[in-house]
C-alpha positions in Angstrom: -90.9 -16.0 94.8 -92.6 -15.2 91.6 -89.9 -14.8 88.8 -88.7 -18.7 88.3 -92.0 -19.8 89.4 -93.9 -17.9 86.5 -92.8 -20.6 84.4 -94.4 -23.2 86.2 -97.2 -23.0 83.8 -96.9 -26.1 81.4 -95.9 -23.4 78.8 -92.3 -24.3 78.5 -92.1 -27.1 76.1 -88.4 -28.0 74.9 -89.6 -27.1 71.0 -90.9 -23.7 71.9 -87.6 -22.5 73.2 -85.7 -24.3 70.4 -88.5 -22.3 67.7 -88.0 -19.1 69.2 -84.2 -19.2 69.4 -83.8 -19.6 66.1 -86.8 -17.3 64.7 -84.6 -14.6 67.0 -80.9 -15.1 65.7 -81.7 -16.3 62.8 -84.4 -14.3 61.5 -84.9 -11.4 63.6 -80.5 -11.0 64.2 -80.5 -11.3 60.2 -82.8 -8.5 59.7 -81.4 -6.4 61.8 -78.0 -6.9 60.5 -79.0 -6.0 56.6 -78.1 -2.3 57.0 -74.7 -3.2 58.3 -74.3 -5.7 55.4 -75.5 -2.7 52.7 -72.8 -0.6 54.4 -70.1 -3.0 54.2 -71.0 -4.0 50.6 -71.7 -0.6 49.3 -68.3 1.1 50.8 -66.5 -2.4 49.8 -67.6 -1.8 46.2 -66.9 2.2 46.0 -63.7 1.0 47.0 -62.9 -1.1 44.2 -63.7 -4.5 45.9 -59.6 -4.7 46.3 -59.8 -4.6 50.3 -58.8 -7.9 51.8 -61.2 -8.3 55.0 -58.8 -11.5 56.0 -56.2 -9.1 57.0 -58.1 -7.2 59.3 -57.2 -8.4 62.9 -60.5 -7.2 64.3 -63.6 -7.6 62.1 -65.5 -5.2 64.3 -63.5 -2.5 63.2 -64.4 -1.0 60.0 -62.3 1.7 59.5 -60.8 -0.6 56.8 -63.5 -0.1 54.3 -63.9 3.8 55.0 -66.7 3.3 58.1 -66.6 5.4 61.2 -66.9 3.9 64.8 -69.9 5.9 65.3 -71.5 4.3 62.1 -70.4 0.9 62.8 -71.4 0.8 66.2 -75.2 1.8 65.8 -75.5 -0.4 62.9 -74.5 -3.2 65.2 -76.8 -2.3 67.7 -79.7 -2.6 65.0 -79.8 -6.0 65.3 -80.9 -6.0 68.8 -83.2 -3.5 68.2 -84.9 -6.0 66.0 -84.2 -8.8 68.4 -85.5 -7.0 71.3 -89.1 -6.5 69.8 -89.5 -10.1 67.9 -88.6 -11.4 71.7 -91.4 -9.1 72.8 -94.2 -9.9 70.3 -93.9 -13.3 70.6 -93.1 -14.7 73.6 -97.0 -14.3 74.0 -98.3 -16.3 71.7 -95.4 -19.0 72.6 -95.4 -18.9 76.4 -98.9 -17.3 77.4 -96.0 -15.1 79.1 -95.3 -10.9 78.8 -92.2 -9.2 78.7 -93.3 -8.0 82.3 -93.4 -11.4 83.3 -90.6 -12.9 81.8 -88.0 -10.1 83.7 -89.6 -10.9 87.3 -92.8 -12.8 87.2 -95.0 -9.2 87.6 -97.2 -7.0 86.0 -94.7 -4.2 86.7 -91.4 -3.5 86.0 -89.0 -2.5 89.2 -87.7 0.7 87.7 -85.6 1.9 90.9 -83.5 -1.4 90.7 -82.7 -0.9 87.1 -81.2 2.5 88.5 -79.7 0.9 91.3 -77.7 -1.2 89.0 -75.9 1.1 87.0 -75.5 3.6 89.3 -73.3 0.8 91.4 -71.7 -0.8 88.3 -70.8 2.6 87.0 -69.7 4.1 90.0 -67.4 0.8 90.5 -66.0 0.9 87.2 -64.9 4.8 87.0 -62.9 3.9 90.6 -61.1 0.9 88.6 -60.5 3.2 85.7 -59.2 5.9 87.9 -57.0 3.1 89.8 -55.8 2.2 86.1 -55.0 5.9 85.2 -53.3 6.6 88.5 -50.9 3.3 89.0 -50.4 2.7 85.1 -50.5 6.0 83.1 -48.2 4.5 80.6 -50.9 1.7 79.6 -53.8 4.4 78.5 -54.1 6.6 75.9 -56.1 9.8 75.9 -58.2 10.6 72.6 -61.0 12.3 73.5 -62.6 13.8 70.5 -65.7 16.1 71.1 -66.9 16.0 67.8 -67.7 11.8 67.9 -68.3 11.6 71.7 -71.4 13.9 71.4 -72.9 11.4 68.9 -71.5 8.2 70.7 -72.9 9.2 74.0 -76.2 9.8 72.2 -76.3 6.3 70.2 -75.4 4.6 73.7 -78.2 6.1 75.6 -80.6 5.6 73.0 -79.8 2.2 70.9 -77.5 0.1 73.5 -80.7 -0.4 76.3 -81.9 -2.5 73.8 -78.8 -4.7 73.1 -78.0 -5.3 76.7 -82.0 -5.4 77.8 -82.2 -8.2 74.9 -79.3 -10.2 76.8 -80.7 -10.5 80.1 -84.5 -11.1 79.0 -83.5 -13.7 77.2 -80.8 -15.0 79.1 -81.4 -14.0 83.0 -85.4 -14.0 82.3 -86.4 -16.4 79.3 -84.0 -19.4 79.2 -83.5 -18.8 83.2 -87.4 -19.2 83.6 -87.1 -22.7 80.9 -84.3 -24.1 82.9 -85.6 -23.5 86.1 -89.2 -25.1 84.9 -87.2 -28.5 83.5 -84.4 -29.1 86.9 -86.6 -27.1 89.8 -82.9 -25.9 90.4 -82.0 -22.4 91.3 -78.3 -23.6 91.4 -78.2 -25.2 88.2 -80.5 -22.8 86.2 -77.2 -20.2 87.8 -74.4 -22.8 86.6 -76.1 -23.5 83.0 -77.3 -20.1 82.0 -74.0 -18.4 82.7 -71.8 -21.1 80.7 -74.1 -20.6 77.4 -73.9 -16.9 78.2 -70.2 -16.9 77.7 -70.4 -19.3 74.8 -72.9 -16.9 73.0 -69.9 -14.5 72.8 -67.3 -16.7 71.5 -67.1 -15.6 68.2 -65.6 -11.8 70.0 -62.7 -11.0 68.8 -61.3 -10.4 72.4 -61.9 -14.7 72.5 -59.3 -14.8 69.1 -56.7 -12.3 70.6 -56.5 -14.0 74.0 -57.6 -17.1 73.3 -60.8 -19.4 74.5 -59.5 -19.9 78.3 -58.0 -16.1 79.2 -61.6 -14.5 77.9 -64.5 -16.9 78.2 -63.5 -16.9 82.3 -65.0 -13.0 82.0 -67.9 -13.6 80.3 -69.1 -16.7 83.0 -68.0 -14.7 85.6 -69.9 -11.7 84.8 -73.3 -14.2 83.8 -72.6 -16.0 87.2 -72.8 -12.7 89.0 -75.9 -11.6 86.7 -77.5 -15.0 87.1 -77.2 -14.6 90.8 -78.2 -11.5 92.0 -81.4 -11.9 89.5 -82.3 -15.5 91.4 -81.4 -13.7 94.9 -83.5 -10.4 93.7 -85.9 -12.4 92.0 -86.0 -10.8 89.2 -83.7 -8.9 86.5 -83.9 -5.5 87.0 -80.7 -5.2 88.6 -78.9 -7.4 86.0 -80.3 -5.2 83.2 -79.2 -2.1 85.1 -75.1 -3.8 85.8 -75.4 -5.4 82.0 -76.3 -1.7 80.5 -73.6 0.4 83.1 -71.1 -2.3 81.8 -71.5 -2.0 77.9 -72.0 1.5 78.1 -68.9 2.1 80.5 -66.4 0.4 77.5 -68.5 2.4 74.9 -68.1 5.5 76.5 -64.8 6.1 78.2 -62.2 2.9 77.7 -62.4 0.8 74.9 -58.8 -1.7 73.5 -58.0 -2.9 70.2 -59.4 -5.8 70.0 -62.8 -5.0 71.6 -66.1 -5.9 70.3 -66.9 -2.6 70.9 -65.0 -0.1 68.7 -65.8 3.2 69.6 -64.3 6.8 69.9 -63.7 6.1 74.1 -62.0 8.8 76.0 -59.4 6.1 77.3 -57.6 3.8 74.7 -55.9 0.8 76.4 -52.2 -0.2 75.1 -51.4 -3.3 77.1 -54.2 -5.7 77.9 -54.0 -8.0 80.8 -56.7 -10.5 81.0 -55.8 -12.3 84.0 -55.5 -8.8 86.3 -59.0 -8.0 84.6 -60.3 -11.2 85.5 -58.9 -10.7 89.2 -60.6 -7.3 89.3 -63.6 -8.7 88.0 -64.4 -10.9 90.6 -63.6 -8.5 93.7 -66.1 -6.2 92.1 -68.6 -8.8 91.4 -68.2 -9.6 95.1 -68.6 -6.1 96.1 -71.6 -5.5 94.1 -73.7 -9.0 95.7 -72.7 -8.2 99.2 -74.0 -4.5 98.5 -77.2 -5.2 97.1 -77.5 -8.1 99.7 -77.6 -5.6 102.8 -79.2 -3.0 100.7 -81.9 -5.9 99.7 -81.8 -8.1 103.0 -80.9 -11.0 100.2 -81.1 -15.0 102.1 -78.3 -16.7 100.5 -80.4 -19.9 101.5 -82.9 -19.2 98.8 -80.4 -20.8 96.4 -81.5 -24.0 98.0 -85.2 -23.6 97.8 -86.3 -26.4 94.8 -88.5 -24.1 91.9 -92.0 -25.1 92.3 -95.6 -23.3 93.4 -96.2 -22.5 96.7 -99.3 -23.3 98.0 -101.8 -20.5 99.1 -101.8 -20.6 103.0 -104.2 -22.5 104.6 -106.6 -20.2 106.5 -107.4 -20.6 110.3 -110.1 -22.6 112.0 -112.7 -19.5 112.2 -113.7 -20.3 116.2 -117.0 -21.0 116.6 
């Protein structure tokens, strides 16, 4: 096992993590939010400075203050551009650690796993879709729109790897590899991780439309499946391939009115169900670990294994 164990180094001192947390969201995030801001101010002024923002019902959606989904939605994705690399340039200097290292304890990235990931996760979510379409026509509306999907799929492809990489290395590979260093627990690095995962993304407005207890099951659901398959796989090249087919998935061809992500989807849905989405959830979290566990030959009993250095094998008595 080399991706937990990385951090058994002396290099994860409870002030580093705290430092480079909030050099990340609070510096880096705000940099990389300032072109959003000048948009919103600049189209907010044009406009007279009349526009109420408190009675938009989703702040993600600009089309308020004159701003097209395409527009809004790479301007969002800035920030993590800007995230992504401050994460990358210093978690050297703070953690004697690379950005190889902190996704799976190597030198090398695992590229076919990455693939492996999406390709499941995407081929999983177009069967739910079509299962939608087919039993519940009534609750999807068509809008396909040529002219903005070009450019959408475009902005996904190129901009959103670094959003959803920027999630799991620092979730699933930097706090993963702190946690695991401070309890020696694969079970509650798992449990912890995935519960402030879902609390990062309380502020969506899915959490204000449905309320705290319908959404935030989704969110530690989908970090407790994340969480596990990277422990299991040691390392998060699947998670980063399941994160990005996920996003991109809701960017691409079904997005809802009160998504974080407001794009020009093929699929709008009407009637939101969070409790059947949290059913289908799980069953295709389930799917996706008992896949990659044959695929993989995954031992569930690693989970059990404490987090410390293994020592090197102790050669044989050379016969005389």
């Amino acid at each position: 096992m080399k991706h937990l164990e990385r951090a058994l180094d002396g290099q994860n001192k409870f002030g580093k993590y705290v430092a480079m947390t909030l050099i990340i969201f609070l510096g880096a995030s705000t940099i990389g939010s300032i072109p959003l801001m000048m948009v919103m101010v600049i189209k907010w002024v044009m406009k007279g400075g009349s526009l109420d923002p408190s009675s938009v019902s989703n702040m993600m959606n600009l089309s308020w203050l004159g701003i097209s989904n395409n527009l809004t939605y790479f301007l969002m994705l800035l920030a993590f551009v800007a995230t992504f690399f401050a994460f990358k340039w210093l978690v050297k200097p703070f953690h004697k650690r690379t950005l190889n290292e902190t996704i799976n304890g190597r030198a090398y990235i695992r590229k076919d796993r990455i693939g492996a990931g999406i390709l499941v996760w995407g081929v999983i979510s177009a069967i739910m879709l079509i299962i939608g379409l087919l039993t519940s026509p009534e609750e999807y509306q068509y809008q396909f729109n040529p002219g903005a999907f070009i450019p959408l799929v475009l902005i996904t492809v190129i901009v959103m790897p670094f959003q959803t990489s920027f999630e799991e290395i620092f979730f699933r590979g930097y706090l993963s590899q702190g946690v695991a260093a401070w309890t020696k627990s694969r079970w509650w690095t798992l449990v912890i991780i995935a519960l402030l995962f879902g609390l990062m993304h309380i502020a969506n407005p899915e959490v204000k439309e449905f309320g705290f207890w319908l959404s935030m099951p989704q969110y530690i659901i989908m970090g407790l499946l994340l969480g596990l398959i990277s422990i299991l796989d040691d390392g998060i090249e699947l998670a980063l391939g399941i994160h990005f087919a996920n996003n991109a998935f809701s960017a691409l061809f079904l997005t809802y009115e009160s998504s974080v992500l407001q794009t020009d989807a093929v699929f709008k849905t009407i009637d939101v169900h969070p409790e059947t989405d949290t059913f289908w959830l799980i069953i295709a979290a389930i799917i996706t670990v008992l896949f990659f566990k044959r695929r993989y030959k995954w031992d569930f009993r690693i989970m059990n294994k404490k987090v410390e250095v293994t020592p090197p094998p102790v050669p044989e008595a050379i016969a005389e």
